[in-house]
Each structure stands twice: as C-alpha cells, then as structure tokens.
C-alpha positions in Angstrom: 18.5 -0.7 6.1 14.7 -0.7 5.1 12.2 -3.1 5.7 9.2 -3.7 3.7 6.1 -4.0 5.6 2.1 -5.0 3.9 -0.7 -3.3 5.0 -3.2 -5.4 5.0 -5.7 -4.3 8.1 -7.8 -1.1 7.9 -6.3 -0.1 10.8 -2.8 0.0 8.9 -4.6 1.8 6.0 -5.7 4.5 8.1 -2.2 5.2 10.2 -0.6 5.5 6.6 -3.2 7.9 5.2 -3.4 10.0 8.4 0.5 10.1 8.6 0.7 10.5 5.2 3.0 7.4 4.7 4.4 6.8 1.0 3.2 3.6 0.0 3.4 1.5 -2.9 0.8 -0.6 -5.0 1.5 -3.5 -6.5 -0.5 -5.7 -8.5 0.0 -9.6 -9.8 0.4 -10.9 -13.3 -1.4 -13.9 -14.7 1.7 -16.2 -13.6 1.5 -14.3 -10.4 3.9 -12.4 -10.6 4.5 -9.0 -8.5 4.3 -5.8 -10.5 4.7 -2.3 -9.5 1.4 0.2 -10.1 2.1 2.9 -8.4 5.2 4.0 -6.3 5.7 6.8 -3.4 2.0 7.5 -3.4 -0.5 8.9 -1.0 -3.3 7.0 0.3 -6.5 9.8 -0.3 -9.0 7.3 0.6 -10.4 3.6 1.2 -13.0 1.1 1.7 -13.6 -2.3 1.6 -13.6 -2.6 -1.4 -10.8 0.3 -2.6 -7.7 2.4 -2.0 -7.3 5.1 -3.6 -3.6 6.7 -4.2 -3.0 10.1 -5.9 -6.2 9.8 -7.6 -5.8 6.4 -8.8 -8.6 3.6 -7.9 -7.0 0.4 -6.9 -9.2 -2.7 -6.2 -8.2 -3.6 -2.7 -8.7 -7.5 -2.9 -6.5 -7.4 -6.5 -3.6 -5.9 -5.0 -1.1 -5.5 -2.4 0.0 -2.0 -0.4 3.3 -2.0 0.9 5.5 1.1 3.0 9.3 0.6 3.7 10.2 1.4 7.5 13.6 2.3 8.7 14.8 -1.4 10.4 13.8 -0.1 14.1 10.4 0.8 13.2 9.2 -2.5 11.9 7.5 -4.4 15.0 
C-alpha cells in the first residue's frame, strides 16, 4: 500500500528533483477543492516562488506537490 506524502520544505523539493521522484501537482478550486494539474511529473526546477514540472510553471504558494512512497518509506 502507498502513502501519499506533501512536500512542502525546499529540502523535500530538492531530494525529489535530484532523485528524480514522480510527483504530482495539485491545485484548489474556488470552494477549495483539490484538483489534479499535473501527474507523474519531474520536478526541473524551483524557487521560492516556483516549481517547475516538465516544463510547466506552477506558483508554489497556489498549489500543493505530493509523491506516493511505498508504506515503509514514509517516516
């Protein structure tokens, strides 16, 4: 089973783009509500302001970046 984990530090941000982690982007409606962006994509580069994910811009404060970890990997 799978566990969903947010990366929210840059530290995390930077583990997933140096091991090349799949991650996923997803955004929030105006009843804030959790939408998918983008799915099983690469983290190329980011700041503190943005991630960027196959080439795609993402506003970092205006979205959320998740992986999913096998169960014994979470900690």
């Amino acid at each position: 089973m799978n566990k969903v984990k947010t990366l929210t530090s840059d530290a995390d941000l930077f583990t997933a783009a140096l091991l090349q982690y799949e991650v996923q982007i997803w955004g929030r409606t105006v009843d804030d509500v959790l939408v998918l962006l983008q799915e099983n994509g690469l983290i190329t580069k980011f700041s503190n302001n943005q991630i960027v994910v196959n080439g795609h811009r993402f506003v970092r404060d205006e979205c959320v970046v998740r992986i999913e970890m096998p169960a014994e990997d979470v900690s």
